[in-house]
C-alpha positions in Angstrom: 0.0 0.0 0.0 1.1 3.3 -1.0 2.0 5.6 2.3 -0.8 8.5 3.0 -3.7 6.7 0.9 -6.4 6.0 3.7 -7.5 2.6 4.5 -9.6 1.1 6.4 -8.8 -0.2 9.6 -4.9 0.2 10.0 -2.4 2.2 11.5 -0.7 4.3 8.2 1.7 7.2 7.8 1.2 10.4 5.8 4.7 10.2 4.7 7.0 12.7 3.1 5.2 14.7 0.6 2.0 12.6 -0.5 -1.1 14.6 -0.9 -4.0 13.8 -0.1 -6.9 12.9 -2.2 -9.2 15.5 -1.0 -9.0 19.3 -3.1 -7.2 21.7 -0.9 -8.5 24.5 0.8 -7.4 27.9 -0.8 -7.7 31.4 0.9 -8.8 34.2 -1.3 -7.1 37.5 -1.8 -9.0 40.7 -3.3 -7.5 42.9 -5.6 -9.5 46.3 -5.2 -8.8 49.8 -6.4 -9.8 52.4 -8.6 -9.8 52.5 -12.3 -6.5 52.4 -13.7 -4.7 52.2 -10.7 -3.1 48.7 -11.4 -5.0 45.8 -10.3 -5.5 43.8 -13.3 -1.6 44.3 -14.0 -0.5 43.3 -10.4 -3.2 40.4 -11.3 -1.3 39.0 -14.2 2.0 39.6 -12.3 0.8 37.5 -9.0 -0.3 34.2 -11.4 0.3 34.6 -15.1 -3.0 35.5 -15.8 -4.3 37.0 -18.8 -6.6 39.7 -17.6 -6.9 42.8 -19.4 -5.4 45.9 -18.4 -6.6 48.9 -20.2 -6.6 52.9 -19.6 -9.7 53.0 -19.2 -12.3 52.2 -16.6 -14.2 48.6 -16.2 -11.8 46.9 -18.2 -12.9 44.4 -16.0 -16.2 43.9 -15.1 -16.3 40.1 -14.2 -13.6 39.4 -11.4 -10.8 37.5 -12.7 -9.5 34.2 -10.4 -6.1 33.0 -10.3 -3.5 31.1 -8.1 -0.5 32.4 -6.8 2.3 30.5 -5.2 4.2 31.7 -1.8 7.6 31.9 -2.4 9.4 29.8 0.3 13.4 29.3 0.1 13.4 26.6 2.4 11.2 24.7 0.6 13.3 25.1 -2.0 16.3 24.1 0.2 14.1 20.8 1.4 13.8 19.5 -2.0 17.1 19.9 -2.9 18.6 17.7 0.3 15.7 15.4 -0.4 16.7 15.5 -4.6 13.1 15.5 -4.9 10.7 14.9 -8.2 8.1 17.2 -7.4 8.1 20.6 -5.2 4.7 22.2 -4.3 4.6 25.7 -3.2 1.7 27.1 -0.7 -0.4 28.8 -3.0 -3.3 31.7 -2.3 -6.0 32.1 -4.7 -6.0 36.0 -6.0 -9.3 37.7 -7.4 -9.0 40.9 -9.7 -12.2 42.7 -8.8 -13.3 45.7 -11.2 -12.5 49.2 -10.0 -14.1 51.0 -7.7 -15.9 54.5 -8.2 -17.2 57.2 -5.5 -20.7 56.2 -5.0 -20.2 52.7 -5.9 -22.5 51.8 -2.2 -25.1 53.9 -4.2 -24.9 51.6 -6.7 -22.5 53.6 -8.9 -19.7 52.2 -11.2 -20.6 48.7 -11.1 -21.9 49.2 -8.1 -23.5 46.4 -5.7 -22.0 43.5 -8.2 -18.8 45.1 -7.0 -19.3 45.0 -3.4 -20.9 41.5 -3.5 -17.3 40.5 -4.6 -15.3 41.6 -2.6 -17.4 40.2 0.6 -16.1 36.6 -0.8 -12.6 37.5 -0.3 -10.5 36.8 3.0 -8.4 39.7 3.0 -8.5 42.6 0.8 -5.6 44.0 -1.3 -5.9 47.9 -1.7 -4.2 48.6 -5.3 -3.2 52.9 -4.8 -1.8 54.6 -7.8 0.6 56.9 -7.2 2.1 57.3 -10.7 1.4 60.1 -13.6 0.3 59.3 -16.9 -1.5 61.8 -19.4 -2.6 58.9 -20.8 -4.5 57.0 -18.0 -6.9 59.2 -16.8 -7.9 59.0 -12.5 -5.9 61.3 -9.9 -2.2 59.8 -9.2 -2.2 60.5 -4.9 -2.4 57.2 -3.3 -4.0 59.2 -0.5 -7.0 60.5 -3.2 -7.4 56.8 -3.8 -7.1 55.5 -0.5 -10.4 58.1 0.8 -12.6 57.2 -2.1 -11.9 53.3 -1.3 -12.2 53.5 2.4 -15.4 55.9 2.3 -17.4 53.4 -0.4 -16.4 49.8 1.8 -17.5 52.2 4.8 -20.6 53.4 4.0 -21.6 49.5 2.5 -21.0 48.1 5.8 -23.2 51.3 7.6 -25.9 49.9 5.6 -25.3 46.4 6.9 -24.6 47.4 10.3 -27.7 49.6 10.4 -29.8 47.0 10.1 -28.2 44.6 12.4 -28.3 47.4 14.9 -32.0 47.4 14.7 -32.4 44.4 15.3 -30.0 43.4 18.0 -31.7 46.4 19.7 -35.2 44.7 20.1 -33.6 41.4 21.0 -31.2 42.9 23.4 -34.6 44.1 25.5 -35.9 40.2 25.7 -32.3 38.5 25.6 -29.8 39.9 28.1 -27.1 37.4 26.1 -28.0 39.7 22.9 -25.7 42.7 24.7 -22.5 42.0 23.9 -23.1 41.5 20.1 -25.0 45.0 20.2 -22.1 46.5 21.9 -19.8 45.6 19.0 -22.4 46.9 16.0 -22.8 49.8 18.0 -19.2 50.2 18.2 -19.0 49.1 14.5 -22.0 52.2 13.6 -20.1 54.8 15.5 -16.8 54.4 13.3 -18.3 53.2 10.0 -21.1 56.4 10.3 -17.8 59.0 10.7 -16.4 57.1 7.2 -14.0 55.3 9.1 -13.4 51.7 8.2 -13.2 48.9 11.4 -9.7 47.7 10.5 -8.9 51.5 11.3 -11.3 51.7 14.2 -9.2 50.2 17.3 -12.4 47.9 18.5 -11.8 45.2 20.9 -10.6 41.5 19.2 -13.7 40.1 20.9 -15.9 42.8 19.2 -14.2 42.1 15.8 -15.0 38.2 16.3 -18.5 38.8 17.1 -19.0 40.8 13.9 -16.9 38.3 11.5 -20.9 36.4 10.7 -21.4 40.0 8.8 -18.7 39.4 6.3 -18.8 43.7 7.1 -16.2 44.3 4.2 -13.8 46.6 6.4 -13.6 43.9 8.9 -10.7 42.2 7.6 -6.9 42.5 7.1 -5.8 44.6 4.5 -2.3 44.9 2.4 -1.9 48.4 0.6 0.1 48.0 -2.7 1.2 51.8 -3.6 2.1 51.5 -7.3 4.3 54.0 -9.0 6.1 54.7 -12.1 9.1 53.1 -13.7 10.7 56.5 -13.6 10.2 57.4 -9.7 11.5 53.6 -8.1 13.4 56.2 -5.9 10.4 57.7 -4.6 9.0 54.1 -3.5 10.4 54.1 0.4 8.8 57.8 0.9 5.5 57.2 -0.8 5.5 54.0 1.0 6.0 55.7 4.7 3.5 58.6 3.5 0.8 55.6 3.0 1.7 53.7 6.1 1.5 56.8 8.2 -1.8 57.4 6.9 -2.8 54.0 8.5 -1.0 54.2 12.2 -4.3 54.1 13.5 -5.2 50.5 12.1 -1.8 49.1 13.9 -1.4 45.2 12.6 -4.2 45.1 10.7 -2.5 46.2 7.8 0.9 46.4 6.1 2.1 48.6 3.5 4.3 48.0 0.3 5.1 50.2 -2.5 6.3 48.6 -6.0 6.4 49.6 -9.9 3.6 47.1 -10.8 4.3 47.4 -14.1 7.9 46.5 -13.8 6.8 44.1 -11.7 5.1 42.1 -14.4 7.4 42.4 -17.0 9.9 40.8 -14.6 7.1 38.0 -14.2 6.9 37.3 -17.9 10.9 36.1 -18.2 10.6 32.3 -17.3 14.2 32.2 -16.9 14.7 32.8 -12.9 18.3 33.8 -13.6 17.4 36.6 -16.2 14.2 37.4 -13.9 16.7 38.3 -10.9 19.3 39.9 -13.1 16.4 42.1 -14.7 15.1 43.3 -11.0 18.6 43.7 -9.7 19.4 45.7 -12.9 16.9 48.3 -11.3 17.5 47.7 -7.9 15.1 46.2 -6.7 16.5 42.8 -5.3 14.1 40.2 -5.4 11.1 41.8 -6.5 8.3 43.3 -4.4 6.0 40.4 -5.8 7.8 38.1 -3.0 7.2 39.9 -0.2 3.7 41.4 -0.9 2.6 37.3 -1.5 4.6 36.5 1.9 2.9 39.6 3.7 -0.5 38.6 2.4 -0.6 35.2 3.7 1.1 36.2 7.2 -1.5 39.0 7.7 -4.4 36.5 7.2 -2.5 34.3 10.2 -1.3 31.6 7.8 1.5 29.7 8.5 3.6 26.7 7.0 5.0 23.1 7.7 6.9 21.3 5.3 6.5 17.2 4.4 9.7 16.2 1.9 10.8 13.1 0.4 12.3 12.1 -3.1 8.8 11.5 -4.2 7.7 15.0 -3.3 8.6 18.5 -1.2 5.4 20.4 -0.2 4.3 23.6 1.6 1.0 23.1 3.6 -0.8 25.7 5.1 -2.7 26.2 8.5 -3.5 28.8 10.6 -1.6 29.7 13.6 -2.7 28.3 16.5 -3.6 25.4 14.9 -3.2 21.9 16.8 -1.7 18.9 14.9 -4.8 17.0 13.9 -6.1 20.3 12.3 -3.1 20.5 10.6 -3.1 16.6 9.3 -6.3 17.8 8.0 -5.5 20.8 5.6 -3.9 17.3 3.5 -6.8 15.0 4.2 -9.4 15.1 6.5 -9.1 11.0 7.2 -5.4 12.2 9.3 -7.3 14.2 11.2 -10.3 12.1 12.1 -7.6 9.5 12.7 -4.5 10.9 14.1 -2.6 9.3 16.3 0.7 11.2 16.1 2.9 13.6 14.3 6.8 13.0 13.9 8.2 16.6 14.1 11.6 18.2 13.4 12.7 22.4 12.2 13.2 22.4 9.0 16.8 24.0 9.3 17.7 21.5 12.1 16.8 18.7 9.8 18.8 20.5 6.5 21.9 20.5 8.9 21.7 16.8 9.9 20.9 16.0 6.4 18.5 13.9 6.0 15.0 12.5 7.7 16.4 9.1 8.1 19.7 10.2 9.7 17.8 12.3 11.9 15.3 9.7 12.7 19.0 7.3 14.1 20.1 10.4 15.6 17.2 10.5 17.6 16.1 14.3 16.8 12.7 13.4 15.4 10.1 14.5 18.3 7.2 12.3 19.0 4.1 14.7 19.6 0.6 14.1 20.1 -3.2 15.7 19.6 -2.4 18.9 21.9 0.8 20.1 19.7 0.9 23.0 17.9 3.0 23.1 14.7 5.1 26.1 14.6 5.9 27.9 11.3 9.0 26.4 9.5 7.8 22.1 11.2 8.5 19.3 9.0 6.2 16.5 9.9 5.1 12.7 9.0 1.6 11.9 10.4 0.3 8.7 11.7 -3.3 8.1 12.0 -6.2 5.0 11.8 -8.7 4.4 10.5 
């Protein structure tokens, strides 16, 4: 019997890069702007895609979906100890949503069919122009872009709170367990009504967890990609500080990174990595903003990593942090985690030193853990479960 294919009534081991039969789970990140600011651009750069970036506005109307792989050098450094066949990188699924106007919550631009898709999304990406082009019509301050954004996912969650708020209201008067949920929309109506969003608003964690059954659009983590010209790469650490001081107020619930998209996806286009890095180095930009915007994505939505590696396959799995080690047995197949019996655990760096699983398996260094671990960023595991 192959290792990590479930049977029925024995004791087997999800073994060094198998996957599992089930279809993974994939978290989804919005790309939402203005017109012209960049999205379908930073689209095609993030997974290859062929979406259609015009100058003008509502190119796309229908939100384009594509997958993205999280860049991960010690994956990369796992498969080559294990000389594996196969290397699988985490991936996050990324949606280029049409742009945004002023009054889109008024049904504006394209309006509610906008808004309904952003709500699917688990973390939004807010695409600011910051470039000049005569050509491309749409103001070029992040800032300009950053109000009109904030004030239309604002005012669409007021709508929603309001009449949550209502309700909670009567129920609060018969249910005295109804008053901490209309603490948090009341807290939620007081900042959305002044235009402010909730990842900016400072309210309690509880409050935000007892909002989340709302999918409220400004209740979630948020990356800010200021994009500007091929021209100003100089000006990229200043605009970037300019945005991020704009958001002090919203503390971790957002992070800020300034790139030349357009650069960006030209660099994305040369399959050859060695000319890829040689072209981004050429401009001085080291290894691309694409890396670290993917990386800062998936950590801001909590996501974390272990590794499985073998000769057969090397694989990035995620989980969310926190997670305990059935959970994480499950994001391969939901059998190792109805059945788990134990993980075999060692760092990833730890085991590229020693060499090799099997030599650190007679060195003794693989840890035995059971249901109450919790896998840190960076494990490498084997699973055991029955069933």
């Amino acid at each position: 019997m192959s290792l990590g294919v479930p049977a029925t009534d024995v004791t087997d081991t999800v073994h060094l890069g198998v996957m599992g039969s089930l279809p993974r789970v994939m978290e989804r990140f919005g790309l939402v702007g203005l017109p012209n600011a960049g999205k379908s651009s930073l689209y095609n750069a993030l997974t290859g895609g062929g979406a259609l970036a015009a100058p003008y506005a509502f190119a796309t109307k229908d939100p384009n979906i594509g997958v993205a792989k999280v860049p991960d050098d010690r994956l990369d450094r796992l498969a080559v100890m294990s000389k594996t066949k196969n290397t699988i990188h985490a991936s996050v699924q990324v949606v280029d949503i049409g742009g945004l106007v002023e009054g889109a919550s008024k049904g504006e631009g394209l309006g509610n069919k906008f808004l309904a898709n952003i709500r699917e999304v688990d973390a939004i990406v807010l695409v600011l122009r910051a470039f000049v082009d005569d050509d491309v019509p749409g103001p070029s301050d992040p800032l300009d872009h950053l109000r009109v954004v904030e004030i239309e996912l604002a005012l669409a969650d007021l709508e929603t709170v309001e009449k949550r708020l209502t309700q909670a209201t009567r129920q609060a008067k018969l249910d005295k367990g109804a008053a901490s949920e209309l603490e948090a929309l009341q807290a939620a109506y007081d900042s959305l009504s002044e235009g402010r969003p909730l990842y900016r608003a400072g309210l309690k964690p509880e409050w935000r967890e007892t909002l989340k059954p709302y999918f409220l659009l400004t209740n979630r983590s948020v990356l800010a990609v200021v994009n500007v010209g091929e021209n100003e790469l100089d000006k990229i650490p200043a605009v970037e500080q300019r945005v991020r001081d704009e958001f002090s107020s919203a503390g971790d619930n957002v992070e800020v990174i300034g790139m030349c998209v357009q650069l960006e996806a030209e660099a994305a286009t040369i399959v050859d990595p060695i000319e890829r890095a040689e072209m981004l180095e050429g401009f001085g930009l080291g290894e691309g903003a694409l890396f670290r915007m993917v990386r800062s994505a998936y950590h801001l939505l909590g996501l974390r990593t272990y590794f499985t590696t073998g000769e057969k396959e090397t694989r990035a799995w995620t989980f969310y942090a926190g997670s305990n080690a059935p959970e994480c047995a499950g994001r391969i197949h939901s059998d190792f985690q109805r059945g788990f019996i134990k993980a075999e655990v060692i760092r990833w760096d730890e085991l590229l030193d020693i060499g090799s699983w099997t030599k650190a398996k007679e060195l003794g260094k693989i840890r035995i853990e059971g249901k109450e671990y919790h896998p840190v960023d960076g494990d490498v595991m084997e699973f055991r479960f029955n069933v």
